[in-house]
C-alpha positions as CSV (number, residue, x, y, z in Angstrom):
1,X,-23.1,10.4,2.4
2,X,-19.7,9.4,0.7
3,X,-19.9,8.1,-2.4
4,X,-17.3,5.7,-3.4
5,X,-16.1,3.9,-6.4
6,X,-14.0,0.7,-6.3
7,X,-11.7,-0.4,-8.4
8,X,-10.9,-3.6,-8.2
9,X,-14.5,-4.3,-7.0
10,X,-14.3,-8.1,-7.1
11,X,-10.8,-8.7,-5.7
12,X,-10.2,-9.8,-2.0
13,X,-9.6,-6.6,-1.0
14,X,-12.6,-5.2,-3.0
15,X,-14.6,-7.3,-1.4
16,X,-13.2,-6.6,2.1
17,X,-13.9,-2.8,1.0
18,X,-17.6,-4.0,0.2
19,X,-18.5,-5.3,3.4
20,X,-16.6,-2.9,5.5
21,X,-18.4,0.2,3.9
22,X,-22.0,-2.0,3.9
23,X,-21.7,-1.5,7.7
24,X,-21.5,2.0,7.7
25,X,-24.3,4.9,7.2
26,X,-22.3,7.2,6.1
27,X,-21.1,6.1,3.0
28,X,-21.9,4.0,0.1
29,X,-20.3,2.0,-2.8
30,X,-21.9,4.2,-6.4
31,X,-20.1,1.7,-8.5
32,X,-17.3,-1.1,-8.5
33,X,-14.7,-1.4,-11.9
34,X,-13.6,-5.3,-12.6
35,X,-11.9,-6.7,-15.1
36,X,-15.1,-9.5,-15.0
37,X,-18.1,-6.6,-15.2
38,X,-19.4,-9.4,-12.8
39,X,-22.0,-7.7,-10.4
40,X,-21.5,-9.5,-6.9
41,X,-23.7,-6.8,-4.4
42,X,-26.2,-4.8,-4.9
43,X,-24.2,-2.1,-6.9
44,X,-23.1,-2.2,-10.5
45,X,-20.1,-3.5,-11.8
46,X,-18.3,-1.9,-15.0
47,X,-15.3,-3.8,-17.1
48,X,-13.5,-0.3,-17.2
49,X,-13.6,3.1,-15.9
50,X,-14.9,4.8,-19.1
51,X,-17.9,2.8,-18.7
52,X,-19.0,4.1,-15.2
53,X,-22.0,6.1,-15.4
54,X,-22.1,6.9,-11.5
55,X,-20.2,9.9,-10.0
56,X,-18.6,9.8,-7.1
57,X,-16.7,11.9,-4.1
58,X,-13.7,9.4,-4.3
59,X,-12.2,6.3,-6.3
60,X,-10.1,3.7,-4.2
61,X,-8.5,1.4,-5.9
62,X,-7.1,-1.7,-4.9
63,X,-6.7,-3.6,-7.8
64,X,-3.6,-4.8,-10.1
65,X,-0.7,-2.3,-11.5
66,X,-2.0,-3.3,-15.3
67,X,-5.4,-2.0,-13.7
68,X,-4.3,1.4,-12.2
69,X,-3.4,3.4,-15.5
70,X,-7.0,3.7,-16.5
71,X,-8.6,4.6,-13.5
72,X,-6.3,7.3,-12.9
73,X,-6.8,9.1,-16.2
74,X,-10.9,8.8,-15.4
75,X,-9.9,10.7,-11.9
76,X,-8.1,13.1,-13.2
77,X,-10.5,13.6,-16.5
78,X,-13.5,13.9,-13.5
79,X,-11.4,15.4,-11.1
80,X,-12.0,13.0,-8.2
81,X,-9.7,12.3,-5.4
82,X,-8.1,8.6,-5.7
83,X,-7.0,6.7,-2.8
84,X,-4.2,4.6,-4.9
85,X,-3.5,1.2,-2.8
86,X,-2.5,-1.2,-5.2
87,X,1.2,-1.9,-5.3
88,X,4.4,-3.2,-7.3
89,X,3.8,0.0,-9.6
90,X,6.2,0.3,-12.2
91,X,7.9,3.4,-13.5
92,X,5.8,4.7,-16.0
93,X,2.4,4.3,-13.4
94,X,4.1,6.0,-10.9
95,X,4.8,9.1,-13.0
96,X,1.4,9.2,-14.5
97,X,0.0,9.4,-10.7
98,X,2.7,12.4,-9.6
99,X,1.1,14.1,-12.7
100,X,-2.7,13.6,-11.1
101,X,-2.0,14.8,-8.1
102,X,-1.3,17.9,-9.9
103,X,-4.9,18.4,-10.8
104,X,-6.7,16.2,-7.9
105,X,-5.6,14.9,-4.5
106,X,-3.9,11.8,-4.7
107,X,-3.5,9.6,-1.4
108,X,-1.2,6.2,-2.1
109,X,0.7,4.3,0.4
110,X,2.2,0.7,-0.2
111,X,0.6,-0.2,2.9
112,X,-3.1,1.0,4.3
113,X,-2.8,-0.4,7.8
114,X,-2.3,2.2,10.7
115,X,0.6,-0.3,12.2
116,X,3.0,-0.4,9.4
117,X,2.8,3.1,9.5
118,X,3.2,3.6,12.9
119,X,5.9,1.0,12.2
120,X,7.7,3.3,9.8
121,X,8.0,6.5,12.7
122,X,9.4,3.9,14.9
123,X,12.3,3.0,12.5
124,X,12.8,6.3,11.2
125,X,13.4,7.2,15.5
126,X,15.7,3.7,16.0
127,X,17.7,4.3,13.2
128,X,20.4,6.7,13.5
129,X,21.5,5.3,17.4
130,X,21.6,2.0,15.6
131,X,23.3,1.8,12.1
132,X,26.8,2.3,13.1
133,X,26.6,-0.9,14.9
134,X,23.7,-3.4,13.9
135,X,23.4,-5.0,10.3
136,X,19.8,-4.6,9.1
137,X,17.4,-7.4,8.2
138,X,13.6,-7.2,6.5
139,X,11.7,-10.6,6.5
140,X,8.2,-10.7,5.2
141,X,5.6,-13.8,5.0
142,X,2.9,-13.2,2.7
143,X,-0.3,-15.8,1.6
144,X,0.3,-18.2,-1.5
145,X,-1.6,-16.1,-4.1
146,X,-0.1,-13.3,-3.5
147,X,2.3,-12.4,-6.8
148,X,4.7,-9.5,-6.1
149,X,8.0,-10.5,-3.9
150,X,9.3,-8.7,-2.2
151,X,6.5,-6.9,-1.2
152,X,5.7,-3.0,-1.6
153,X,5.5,-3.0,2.5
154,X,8.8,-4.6,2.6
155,X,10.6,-2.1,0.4
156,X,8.2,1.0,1.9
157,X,10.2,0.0,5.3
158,X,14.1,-0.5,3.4
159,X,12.7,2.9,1.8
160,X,12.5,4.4,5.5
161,X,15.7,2.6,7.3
162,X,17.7,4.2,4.4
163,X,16.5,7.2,4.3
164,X,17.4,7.5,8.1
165,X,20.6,6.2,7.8
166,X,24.0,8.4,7.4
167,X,25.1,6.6,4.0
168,X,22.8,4.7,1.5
169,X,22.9,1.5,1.6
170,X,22.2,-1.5,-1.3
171,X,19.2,-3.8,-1.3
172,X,19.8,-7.6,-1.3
173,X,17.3,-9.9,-2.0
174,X,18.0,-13.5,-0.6
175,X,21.6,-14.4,-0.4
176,X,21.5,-17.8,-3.1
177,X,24.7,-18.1,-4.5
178,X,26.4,-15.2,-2.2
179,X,29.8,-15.9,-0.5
180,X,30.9,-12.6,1.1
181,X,30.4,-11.1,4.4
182,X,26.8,-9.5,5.0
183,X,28.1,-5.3,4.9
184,X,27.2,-2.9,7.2
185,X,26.0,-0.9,4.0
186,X,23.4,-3.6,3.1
187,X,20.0,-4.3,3.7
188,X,18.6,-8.2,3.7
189,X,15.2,-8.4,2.2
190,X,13.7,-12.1,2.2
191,X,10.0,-12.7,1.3
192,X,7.9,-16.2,2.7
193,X,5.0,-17.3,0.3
194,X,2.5,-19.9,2.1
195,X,-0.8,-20.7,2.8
196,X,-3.5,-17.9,3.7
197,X,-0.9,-15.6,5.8
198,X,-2.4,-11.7,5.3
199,X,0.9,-10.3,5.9
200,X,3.9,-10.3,8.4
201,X,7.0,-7.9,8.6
202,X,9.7,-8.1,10.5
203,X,12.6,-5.5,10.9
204,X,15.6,-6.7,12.6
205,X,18.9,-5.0,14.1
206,X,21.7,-7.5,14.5
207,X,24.0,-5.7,16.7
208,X,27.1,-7.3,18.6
209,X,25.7,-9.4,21.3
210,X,21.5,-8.3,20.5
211,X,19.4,-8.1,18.8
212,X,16.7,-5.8,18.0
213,X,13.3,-7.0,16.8
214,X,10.0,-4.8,15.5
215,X,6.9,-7.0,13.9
216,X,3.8,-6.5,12.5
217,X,1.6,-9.0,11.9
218,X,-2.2,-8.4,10.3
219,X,-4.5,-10.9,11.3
220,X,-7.2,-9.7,8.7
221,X,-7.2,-8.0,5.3
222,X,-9.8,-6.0,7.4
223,X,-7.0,-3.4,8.8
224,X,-6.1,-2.5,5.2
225,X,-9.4,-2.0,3.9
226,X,-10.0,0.5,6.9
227,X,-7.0,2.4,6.6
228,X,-8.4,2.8,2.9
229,X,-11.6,4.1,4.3
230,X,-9.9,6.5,6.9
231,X,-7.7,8.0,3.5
232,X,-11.0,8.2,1.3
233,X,-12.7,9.8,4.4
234,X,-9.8,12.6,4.9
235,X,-8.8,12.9,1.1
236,X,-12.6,13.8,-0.4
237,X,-12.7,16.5,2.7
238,X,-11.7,19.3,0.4
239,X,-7.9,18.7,0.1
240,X,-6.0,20.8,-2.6
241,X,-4.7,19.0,-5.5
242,X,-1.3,17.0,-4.4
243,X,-0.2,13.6,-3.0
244,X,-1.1,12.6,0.3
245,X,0.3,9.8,2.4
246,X,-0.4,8.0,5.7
247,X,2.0,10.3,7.4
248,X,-1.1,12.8,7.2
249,X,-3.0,10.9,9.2
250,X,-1.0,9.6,11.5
């Protein structure tokens, strides 16, 4: 039996997390961390991670950056493997979770779903044939709520096309008050907010004559909160200390 702690219990992904595990034998939530301490299943609720009494085989947290601090310090203090899927981390976060993942494994991805990552290979393959020719373009559509723009997937993908690319290339975010010619060197990032959309992101090539589009479109917060489950699974089965990814798994 896996025992799991959420963080960021009562979110909607925490509560995605809470149904998707409640259908499984194999695993349990031991306890949930909310900002609220507002029990809403039939496992208890703590306003921090100091105040968890429950142990547990892994921590995934999909919570808020201002959240993810904390609950890395308590892994590391109880050394238990944290499946880190919250996203827009700044600076300073991102450096406290390199230093965990020298003492515990450490599985983060700014996206959870199978796909995107799949998605990622697939630009990291188209690439190279294509960048000598074809401008590239990243649109992503997102639900009202959601608060970060553009979003961690968005930039994850950028992250990827340049990395395959010959010569680095700038990142421009929407194009309000531009007058110049779009560069071969850049890389258009534009982010949709509206209505109850999970997520949607769209890489394009604009080449001389064609185009060139890959999209992935969720149609459920449901494949995030299973890729979760598929990194807790394979990150508490006795990995070494050091940061994991979705590339391990794929």
């Amino acid at each position: 039996m896996l025992n799991i702690i959420l963080n960021g219990s009562n979110g909607r992904m925490g509560q995605v997390l809470t149904k998707l595990i409640s259908e499984r034998d194999d695993m349990r939530v031991a306890a949930g961390v909310s900002k609220s301490g507002v029990q809403l299943s039939d496992f208890p609720v703590y306003k921090t991670p100091d105040d968890i009494k429950e142990s547990a085989d892994v921590v995934i947290d999909f919570s808020n950056f201002s959240a993810v601090p904390a609950i890395v310090d308590w892994c590391a203090a109880h050394k238990t493997p944290i499946v880190v899927a919250t996203t827009a981390l700044n600076d300073e976060c991102s450096e406290k979770i390199a230093e965990a993942s020298k003492l515990i494994p450490v599985f983060k991805s700014a996206n959870m779903s199978l796909g995107i990552n799949a998605l990622a290979k697939a630009l990291k393959a188209v690439t190279p044939a294509l960048e000598a020719d074809f401008n590239v373009e990243i649109i992503e559509k997102h639900h009202k709520g959601k608060l970060d723009s553009p979003s961690g997937t968005a930039i994850m993908l950028a992250d990827v096309v340049n990395g395959a690319s010959s010569n680095e290339k700038n990142y421009i975010y929407g194009r309000h008050s531009k007058h110049d010619e779009f560069s071969m060197d850049n890389i258009g990032i534009h982010a949709v907010r509206g209505g109850t959309i999970p997520g949607t992101h769209t890489v394009l090539y604009c080449g001389p004559d064609e185009t060139i589009e890959l999209t992935h479109t969720a149609f459920s917060r449901d494949i995030f909160g299973n890729g979760a489950i598929k990194a807790a699974e394979f990150i508490a089965d006795n990995r070494a200390p050091g940061m994991y990814s979705m590339d391990d798994i794929i």
